[in-house]
C-alpha positions as CSV (number, residue, x, y, z in Angstrom):
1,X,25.1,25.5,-14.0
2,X,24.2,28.2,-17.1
3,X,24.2,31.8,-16.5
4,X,20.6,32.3,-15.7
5,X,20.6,29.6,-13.0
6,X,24.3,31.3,-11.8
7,X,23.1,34.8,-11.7
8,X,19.4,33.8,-9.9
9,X,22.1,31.8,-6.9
10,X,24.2,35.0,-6.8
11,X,20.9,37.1,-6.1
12,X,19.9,34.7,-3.6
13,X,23.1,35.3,-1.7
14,X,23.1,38.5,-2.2
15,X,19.5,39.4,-1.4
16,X,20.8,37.7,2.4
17,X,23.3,40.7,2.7
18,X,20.8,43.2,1.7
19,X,18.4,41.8,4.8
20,X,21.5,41.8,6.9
21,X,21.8,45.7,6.3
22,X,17.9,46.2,6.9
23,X,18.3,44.4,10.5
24,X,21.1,46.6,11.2
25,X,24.0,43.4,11.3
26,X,25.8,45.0,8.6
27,X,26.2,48.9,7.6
28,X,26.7,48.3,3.8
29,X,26.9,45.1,1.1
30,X,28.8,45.4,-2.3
31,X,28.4,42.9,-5.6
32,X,31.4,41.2,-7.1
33,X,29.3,40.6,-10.3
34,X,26.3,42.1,-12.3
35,X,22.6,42.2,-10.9
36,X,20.4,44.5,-12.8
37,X,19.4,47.6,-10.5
38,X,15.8,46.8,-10.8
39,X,15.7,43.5,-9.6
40,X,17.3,45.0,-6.6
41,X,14.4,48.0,-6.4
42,X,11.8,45.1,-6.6
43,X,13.5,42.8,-3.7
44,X,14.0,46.3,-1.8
45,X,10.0,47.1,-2.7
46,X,9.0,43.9,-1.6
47,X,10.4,44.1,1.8
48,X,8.8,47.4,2.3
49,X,10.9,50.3,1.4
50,X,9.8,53.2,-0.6
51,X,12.1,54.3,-3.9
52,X,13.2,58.2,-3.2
53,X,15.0,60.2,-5.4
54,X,17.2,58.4,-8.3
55,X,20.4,60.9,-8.4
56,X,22.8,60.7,-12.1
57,X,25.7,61.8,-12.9
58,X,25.3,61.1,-16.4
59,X,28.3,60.1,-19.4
60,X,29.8,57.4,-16.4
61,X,26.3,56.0,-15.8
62,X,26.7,56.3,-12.3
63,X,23.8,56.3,-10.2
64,X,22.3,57.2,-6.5
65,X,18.4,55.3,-5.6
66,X,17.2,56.7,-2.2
67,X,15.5,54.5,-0.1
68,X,13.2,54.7,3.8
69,X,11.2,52.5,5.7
70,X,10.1,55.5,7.7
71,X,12.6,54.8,10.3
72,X,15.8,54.8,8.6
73,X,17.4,55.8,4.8
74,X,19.3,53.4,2.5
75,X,21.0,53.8,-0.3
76,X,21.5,51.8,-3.7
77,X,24.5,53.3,-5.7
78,X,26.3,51.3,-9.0
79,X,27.8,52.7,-12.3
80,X,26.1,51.3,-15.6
81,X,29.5,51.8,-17.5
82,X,31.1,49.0,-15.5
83,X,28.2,47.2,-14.8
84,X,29.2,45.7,-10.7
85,X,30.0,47.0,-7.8
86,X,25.9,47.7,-7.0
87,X,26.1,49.0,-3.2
88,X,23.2,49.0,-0.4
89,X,24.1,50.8,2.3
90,X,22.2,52.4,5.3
91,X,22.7,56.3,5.4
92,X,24.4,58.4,7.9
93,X,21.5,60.2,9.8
């Protein structure tokens, strides 16, 4: 197995989790490797949740992506500097 076929199964697995957060099984999902933010936006787009406000805090690339389905907010946080730990989590109402 080469990276790209490696990375898509991880995404696949991964992309599980997320839907396990949306149906309210779990409350948050972290990555153990790399998955680029925006192919995370696009699966979280495709399943119908609108992108809020993207929150920095700039030099550690940390980042914040707000996310609704009109019933309940999620959130997508990771750091660019060390490029994993990507978290979807549902937010505290």
């Amino acid at each position: 197995m080469n990276i790209k076929e490696a990375t898509a199964k991880y995404f696949e697995i991964f992309s599980k989790e997320i839907d396990k957060v949306l149906n309210g099984e779990l409350q948050e999902v972290a990555s153990e490797v790399y998955i680029s933010p925006d192919k995370i936006d696009d699966y979280l787009k495709s399943k119908g949740l609108e992108q809020g406000d993207l929150d920095t805090n700039g030099w550690q690339y940390d980042f914040w992506m707000n996310y609704s389905d009109g019933t309940k907010s999620y959130t997508m946080m990771g750091s660019g500097w060390y490029a994993t730990n990507i978290t979807f989590s549902v937010s505290e109402e």
